[in-house]
Structure formats: structure tokens, C-alpha cells
N, C-alpha and C positions, 0 to 999 in steps of 0.2 A: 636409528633407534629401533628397539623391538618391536614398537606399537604404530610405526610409520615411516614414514618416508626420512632418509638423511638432512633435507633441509628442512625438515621441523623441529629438529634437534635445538636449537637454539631460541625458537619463535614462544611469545608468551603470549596469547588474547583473553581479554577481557571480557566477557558478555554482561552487561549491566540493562535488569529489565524491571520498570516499576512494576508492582505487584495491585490488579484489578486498577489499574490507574485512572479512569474515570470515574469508579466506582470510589477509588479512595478517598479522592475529591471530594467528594459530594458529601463523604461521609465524616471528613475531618471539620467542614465548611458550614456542616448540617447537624449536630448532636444528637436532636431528636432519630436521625437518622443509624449511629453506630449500634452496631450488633442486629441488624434487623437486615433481613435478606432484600437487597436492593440490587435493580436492571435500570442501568440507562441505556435508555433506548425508546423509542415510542411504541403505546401500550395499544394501537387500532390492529385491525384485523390484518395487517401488513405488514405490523412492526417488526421489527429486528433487534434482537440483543445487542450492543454494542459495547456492551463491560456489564460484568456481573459478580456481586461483590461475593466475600469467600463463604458470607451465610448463607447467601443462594446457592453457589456452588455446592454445597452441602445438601441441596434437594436435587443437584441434578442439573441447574441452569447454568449456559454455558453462554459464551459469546457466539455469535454466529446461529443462534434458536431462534425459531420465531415465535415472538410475542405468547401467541396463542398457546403454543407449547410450554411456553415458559410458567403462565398463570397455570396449567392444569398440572404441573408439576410441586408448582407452590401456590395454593392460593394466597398465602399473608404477603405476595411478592410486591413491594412497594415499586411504580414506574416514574424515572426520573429525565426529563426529559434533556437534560443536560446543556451544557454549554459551550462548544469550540474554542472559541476564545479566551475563556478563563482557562482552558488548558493547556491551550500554546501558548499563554502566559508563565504556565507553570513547568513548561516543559524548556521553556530558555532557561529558566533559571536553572535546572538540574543539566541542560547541556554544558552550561556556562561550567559548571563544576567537574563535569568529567572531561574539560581541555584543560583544566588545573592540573589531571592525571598524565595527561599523554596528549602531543601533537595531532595523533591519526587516531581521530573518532570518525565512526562511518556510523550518521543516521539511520537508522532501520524505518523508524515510524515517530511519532512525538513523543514514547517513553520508553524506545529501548535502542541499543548502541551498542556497537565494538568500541573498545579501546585496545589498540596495538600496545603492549608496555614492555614489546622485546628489548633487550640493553639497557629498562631501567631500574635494574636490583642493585644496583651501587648507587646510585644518588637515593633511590625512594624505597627500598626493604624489600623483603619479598613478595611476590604479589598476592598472596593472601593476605598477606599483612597491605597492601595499597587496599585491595579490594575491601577490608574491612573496614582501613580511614575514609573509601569513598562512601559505604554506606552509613555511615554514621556522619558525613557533612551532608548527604542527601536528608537522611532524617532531622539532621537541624538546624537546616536551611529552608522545610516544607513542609514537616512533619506528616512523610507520607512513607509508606516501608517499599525499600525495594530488594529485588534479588541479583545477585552475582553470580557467574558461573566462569570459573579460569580454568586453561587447555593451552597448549601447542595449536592449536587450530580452532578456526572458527565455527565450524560445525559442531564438534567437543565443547567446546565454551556455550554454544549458545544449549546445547541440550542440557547441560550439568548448569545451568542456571534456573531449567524449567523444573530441576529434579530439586534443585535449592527450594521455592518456592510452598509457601510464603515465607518472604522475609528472610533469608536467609543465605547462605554462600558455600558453593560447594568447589573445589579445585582438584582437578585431573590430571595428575602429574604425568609427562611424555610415556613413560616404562606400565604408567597403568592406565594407556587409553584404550588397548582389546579388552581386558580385564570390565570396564565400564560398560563398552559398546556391546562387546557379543550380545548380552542375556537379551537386550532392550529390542522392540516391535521393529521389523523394519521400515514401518513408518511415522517412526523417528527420525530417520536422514533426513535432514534438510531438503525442503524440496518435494518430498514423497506425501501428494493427494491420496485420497480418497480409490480417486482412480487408478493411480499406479499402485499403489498397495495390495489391490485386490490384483491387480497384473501379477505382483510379484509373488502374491501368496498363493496366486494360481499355477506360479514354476514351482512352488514349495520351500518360498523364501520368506520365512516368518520370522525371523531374527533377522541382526546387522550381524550376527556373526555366522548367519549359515551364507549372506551374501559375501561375507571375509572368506569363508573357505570353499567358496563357489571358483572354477576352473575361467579363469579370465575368456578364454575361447566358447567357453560354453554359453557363459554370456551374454558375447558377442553374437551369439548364434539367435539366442533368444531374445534379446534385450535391443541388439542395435549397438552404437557407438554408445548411447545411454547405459546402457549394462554396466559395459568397460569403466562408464565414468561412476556410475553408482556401486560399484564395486571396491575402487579404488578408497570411496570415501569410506567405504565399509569398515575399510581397514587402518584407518584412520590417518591416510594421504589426501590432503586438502591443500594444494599450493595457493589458494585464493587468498591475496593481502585486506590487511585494512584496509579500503577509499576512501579519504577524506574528503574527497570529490569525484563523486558517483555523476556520472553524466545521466541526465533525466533523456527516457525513450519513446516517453507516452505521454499524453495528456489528455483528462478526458471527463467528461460528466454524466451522470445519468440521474435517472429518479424512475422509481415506483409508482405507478398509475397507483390511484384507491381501487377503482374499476377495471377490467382489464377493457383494452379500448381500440376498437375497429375503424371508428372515424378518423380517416384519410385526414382531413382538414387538421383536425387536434396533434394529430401525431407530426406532420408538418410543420404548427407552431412549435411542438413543441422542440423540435429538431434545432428550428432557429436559436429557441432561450437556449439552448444547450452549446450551437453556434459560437454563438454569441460572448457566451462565457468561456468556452475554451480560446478564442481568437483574443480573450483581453487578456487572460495569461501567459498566453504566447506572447505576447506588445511586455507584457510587464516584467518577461526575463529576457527579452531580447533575442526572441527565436523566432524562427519560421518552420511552417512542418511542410513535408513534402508528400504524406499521404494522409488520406482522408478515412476514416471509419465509421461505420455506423455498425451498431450493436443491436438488438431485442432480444426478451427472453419470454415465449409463447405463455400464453395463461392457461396451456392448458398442462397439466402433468403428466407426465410420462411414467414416472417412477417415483417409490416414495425417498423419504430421505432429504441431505441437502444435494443440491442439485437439479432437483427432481421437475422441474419446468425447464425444456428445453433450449439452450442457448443458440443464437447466429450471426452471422458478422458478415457486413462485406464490406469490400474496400478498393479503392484507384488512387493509385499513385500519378500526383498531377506533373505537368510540362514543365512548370516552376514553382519552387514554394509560396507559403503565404502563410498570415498571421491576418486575414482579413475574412469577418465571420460570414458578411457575407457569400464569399466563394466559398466558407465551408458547408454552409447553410446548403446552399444550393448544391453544391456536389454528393450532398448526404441525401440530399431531397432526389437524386437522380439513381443513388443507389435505392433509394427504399422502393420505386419502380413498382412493378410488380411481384416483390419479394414477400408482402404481406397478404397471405390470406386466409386470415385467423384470426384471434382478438390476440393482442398483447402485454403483460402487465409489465415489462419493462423497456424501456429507449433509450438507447444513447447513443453518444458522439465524442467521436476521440481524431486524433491526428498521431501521426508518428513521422518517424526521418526525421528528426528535429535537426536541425541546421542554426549556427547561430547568426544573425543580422547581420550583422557586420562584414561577414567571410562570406554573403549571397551576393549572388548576382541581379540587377534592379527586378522588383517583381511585377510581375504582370497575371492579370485574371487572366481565370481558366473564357470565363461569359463575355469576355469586352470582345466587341466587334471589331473585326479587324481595320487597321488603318495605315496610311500612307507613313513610311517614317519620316516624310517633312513635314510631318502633320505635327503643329504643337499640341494640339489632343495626344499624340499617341503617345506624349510626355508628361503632359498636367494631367490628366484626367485622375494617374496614379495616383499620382502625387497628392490633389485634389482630395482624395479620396484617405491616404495617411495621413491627413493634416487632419482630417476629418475624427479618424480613427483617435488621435491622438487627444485632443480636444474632449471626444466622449472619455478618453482616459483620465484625463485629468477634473473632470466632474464628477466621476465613479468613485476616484481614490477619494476626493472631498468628501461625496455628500452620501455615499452608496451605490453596489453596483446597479440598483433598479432605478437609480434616479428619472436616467432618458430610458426608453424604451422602445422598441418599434411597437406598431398597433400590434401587429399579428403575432408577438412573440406570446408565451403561456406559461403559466405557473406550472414549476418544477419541483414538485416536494421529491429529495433527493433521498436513495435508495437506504442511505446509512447515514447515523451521526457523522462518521466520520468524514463525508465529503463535506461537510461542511466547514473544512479546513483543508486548504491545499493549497501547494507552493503556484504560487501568481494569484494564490485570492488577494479582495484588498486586505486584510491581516495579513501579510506576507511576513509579519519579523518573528517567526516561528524558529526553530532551533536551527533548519536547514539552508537557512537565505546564504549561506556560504559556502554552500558544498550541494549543487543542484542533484537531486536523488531521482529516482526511478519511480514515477508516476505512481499512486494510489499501493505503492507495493505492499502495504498491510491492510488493507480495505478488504469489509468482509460486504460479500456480493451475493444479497438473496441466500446468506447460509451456503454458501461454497466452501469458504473456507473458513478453518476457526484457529 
């Protein structure tokens, strides 16, 4: 085709994304609520936008603002502190609807989706015409508006659905996908920060179509292998399929000091709650992770903007995996060393290498002393200890996960609404229990991303 590559010739995707979806909630849920500029998200000196409805929107509030910004941009801004649960409630039902459309839905996040609908214009019409029966069984099924955006590709789709918005459906036929792309920022492409954008507008790449008619070598020269590739999508060659099962990479928790917080001890508890909750999600999809992470982001700033409190990581890849928070606890606690010294307003702990149970080899701590292997210790102990594991699992899923707790563990007011949903919470029957996705991958982190 003129606008891409020859194997998109035939491909159709669907980008179906609700419109301020927490925000719409609240407001179909809420009466007093409609037409009045409303933020969910918590309204203290720390808070985070996390949906911001389209009358806020209209002063300026965006997702991903903090708190603070948001009030002095709108004083009548109403804060709503929301609810996870009620979402993921309402985000199966609207998943449930878009596998009525197409086998291969790939989760994004709880309100927005690919559908693959290539080869289905003979059984179901054309797909503006699907895309419009879906948004009209979403609206009265939930009575919540969302937007569509249809492409040859997933990148095309997912932008001509943000151009839809609100409410709305926009489709990009294969012969007019330069036609679309060129005029638009180049960071638009999927994928393209804050950070790279200023990279790429500092080659004097400010459209997607000065990257289309950019010299592939030259690219290469400036960009790296990344160039090549964000080049390619410029021009609107994306060979990336629908996943209707996205294998999960990460898993991980954090939370927002109110204070930013230098005490050694605090930050150590706090490591464990963090521990702790990542190791029972790992138990509860039946994985084991093979590296350990810890995260902070200093209190103090560096620059203005989002980002603007410095971020760090460090991490070790253990001898054998584990899903025991224990040994995460402690391997986090080994990383944090002498790596702090400064106050910090944010902490976490994540794992990666995910492996799943069943395909590992028996696991063994990093910490257990070493032992005879005619020792029945060097057998039970484990074991002992996943019986253990398993047992806190089954009182967590009944009664909550704070039910048991160790002494030392500490209150973790987490960074975003939005953690407070994720696949191996105990609400796990969220839209993705069948198709494990890519940890937090729409989580917005301290205004990083929006």
C-alpha cells in the first residue's frame, strides 16, 4: 500500500478507549456531580490527577497533574477520591463486550483495548459500521461514552481514536494513513516521552512526517537502532499483532511518602509491605521472579515539570527464583545499602524475569544457610515455609490482604489510584485474568506520564 508496509494491506484494528473513565463513573453514579469539573484522584499536597473529567479538562486539568496544580488552575475543582473496585467491575463488563466483536482483544489498561477485526467484514460489515455497534452496546450496557479509532495498524488506530474523543469514532483507511500521520507532533508515535521528543525535536524532528521523509541511515546515525524503528512507524509500517495474551514482565508496588523520609528504619519497613505484596501476586498467578528491584525518587527536584524529582533503581538477579517476600524484602534491603543519602518521597519494589511455577526448578533462598543435602532440612525447611506462604494466601483472599501482618511491616499510601488495582490483587477478576499483561503499563508515576 502507498501509506505502508505490504502486510498491512489486509489487517483492520480497532482502538476502543472509554472517554475520562473514572471520571465518567463517578459522574453517571453521582448526579449532583455531571457538568461540574471533577478530579479523581486525592486532593493533599501529594495528590495526583488520576482521571479528570472533560469540564476540567476545559481549565487545563489533565491526568497525570498534581493535585496542587490542578486546584490553582480550577478553583471550583471538585476531588473525588474514587474507587478501584467499582471500576474493575465495570471494566469486565465492557471487556466482556468487546470479545462479542473479535477473538483477539489485547488489554491496554481497565478501559481501553485493541481489537483485531482483520477477515471480519463478511460475517460483521464494515468496521466502522462494527465499531459504531460497539459503541452504542458500550453506551447501553453502562451508560458511559467511549471513543473508537480504526487503522491497518495499531499505532493509526490507537491515535485516530484519541483524535475521536469525546465520544466519538474516527477510521483511517490503509491509502490515507501519511495523509493523517504527517501534519501530527512527533510525539504522537506511540511510545514517544517527554524525553525523546525533545531528543527528536532537537534533530528537527517535529512532525511524524518529517521522521517519514527522514533518510533511514541518517537516523541510524542519530537515533541508534531506535531511529530505524521509529522511523519506520513514521511511515506507517507497524508489523506488531493484536496479543490476546501479553505475557506480564514486571510486577511491582510503590507509594508516595506525605513527608519525604530519611529514616533508614521506615524505609525498610517499608520495603517489606511492599515485599510482601508483590511475593502474594506472584503466588496468585503462579509465577516466580528471577530479579529483584528496588526503585526511589529523591525529594528533592531537579527540574521543573513532570519528572522533575529525580528517579533510581537498582537491582540483582538471584541464583534461583522466588515468589517468597521474604527473600525479596531482604534482597531489596541489601540493595538499598548505602544508596540513600537524601531524603526520599518515593519507594518501591518490583521483581522481574517472571518464570512461571510450574516450568522452575525447586526454589531455594537467596539467605538459608547452607546444608548437607542428606539433611531433611535442606528439603522441609522450603517447603515449610510454601506451606506457610500459601496458608497467609488463603486468609488474605478471605478476609484481606492486611489481615496477618508482620510487626515491622508499614503503611503504604500508594503513589496513584490506579495501583490500587492490579493483576494478583485480591480483586483479581478484572478484565485481564485471562490474558496476563505487562505490569502497571498505563500507571501514571508522580506525573511522568499522561
Amino acid at each position: 500500500m502507498a501509506s505502508g508496509s505490504d502486510g498491512d494491506a489486509g489487517r483492520c484494528v480497532l482502538h476502543a478507549d472509554m472517554d475520562a473513565f473514572y471520571a465518567s463513573v463517578e459522574q453517571r453514579d453521582r448526579p449532583e456531580l455531571r457538568g461540574r469539573p471533577i478530579v479523581v484522584g486525592g486532593a493533599g499536597p501529594r495528590g495526583v490527577v488520576a482521571a479528570a473529567s472533560y469540564e476540567a479538562r476545559g481549565f487545563g486539568v489533565f491526568s497525570a497533574m498534581s493535585s496542587a496544580e490542578a486546584k490553582k488552575r480550577c478553583p471550583d475543582l471538585v476531588f473525588v477520591p474514587g474507587d478501584m473496585k467499582r471500576y474493575a467491575t465495570e471494566s469486565r463488563r465492557i471487556f466482556e463486550i468487546f470479545r462479542n466483536y473479535s477473538p483477539k482483544v489485547e488489554g491496554l489498561s481497565l478501559d481501553e483495548a485493541f481489537l483485531d477485526l482483520t477477515g471480519t467484514e463478511r460475517l460483521m460489515g464494515p468496521a466502522c459500521e462494527i465499531g459504531e455497534r460497539l459503541r452504542s452496546e458500550v453506551r447501553e450496557a453502562t451508560s458511559l461514552p467511549i471513543s473508537v479509532g480504526i487503522g491497518p495498524i495499531k499505532m493509526v488506530a490507537k491515535i485516530a481514536s484519541g483524535a475521536a474523543k469525546p465520544d466519538g469514532l474516527l477510521e483511517i483507511p490503509a491509502d490515507g494513513v501519511r495523509a493523517f500521520l504527517d501534519p501530527l507532533s512527533a510525539r504522537k508515535i506511540w511510545g514517544v516521552g517527554p524525553v525523546a521528543g525533545e531528543r527528536l525535536e532537537g534533530f528537527g524532528y517535529r512532525t511524524i512526517g518529517d521522521l517519514a521523509r527522514a533518510d533511514a541511515k541518517v537516523l541510524r546515525s542519530q537515533l541508534g537502532d531506535w531511529g530505524e524503528s521509529i522511523g519506520r512507524l513514521a511511515r506507517g509500517e507497524d508489523v506488531r499483532e493484536v496479543e490476546p495474551h501479553r505475557e506480564a514482565v514486571s510486577i511491582s508496588e510503590e507509594n508516595t511518602f506525605d513527608r519525604d523520609v530519611s529514616d533508614r528504619e521506615t524505609l525498610e519497613h517499608t520495603i517489606l509491605t511492599h515485599a510482601e505484596a508483590v511475593a502474594r501476586r506472584l503466588r496468585r498467578q503462579g509465577l516466580l521472579a528471577r530479579t529483584v528491584i528496588l526503585k526511589w525518587r529523591l525529594g528533592r527536584r531537579t527540574k521543573a515539570g513532570p519528572g522533575g524529582y529525580p528517579a533510581r533503581t537498582r537491582q540483582l538477579t538471584l541464583a534461583e527464583p522466588t515468589d517468597d517476600g521474604e527473600v525479596i524484602s531482604q534482597v531489596s534491603k541489601s540493595l538499598l545499602g548505602d544508596a540513600l543519602v537524601e531524603p526520599v518521597r518515593l519507594l518501591g519494589v518490583g521483581v522481574s524475569g517472571l518464570v512461571d511455577e510450574g516450568g522452575s526448578a525447586a526454589q531455594l533462598s537467596l539467605f538459608d544457610a547452607p546444608a548437607e543435602a542428606s539433611s531433611p532440612k535442606a528439603i522441609q525447611a522450603p517447603l515449610r515455609k510454601r506451606d506457610l506462604n500459601r496458608a497467609l494466601d488463603v486468609l488474605a483472599d478471605r478476609f484481606g490482604d492486611d489481615v496477618v501482618r508482620r510487626a515491622s511491616q508499614a503503611e503504604a499510601r500508594h503513589a496513584t489510584l490506579s495501583a490500587q488495582w492490579k493483576k494478583g490483587s485480591r480483586d483479581t477478576h478484572g478484565p485481564h485474568d485471562d490474558q496476563a499483561h505487562v505490569d502497571d503499563a498505563n500507571r501514571v508515576d508522580e506525573g511522568e506520564e499522561q
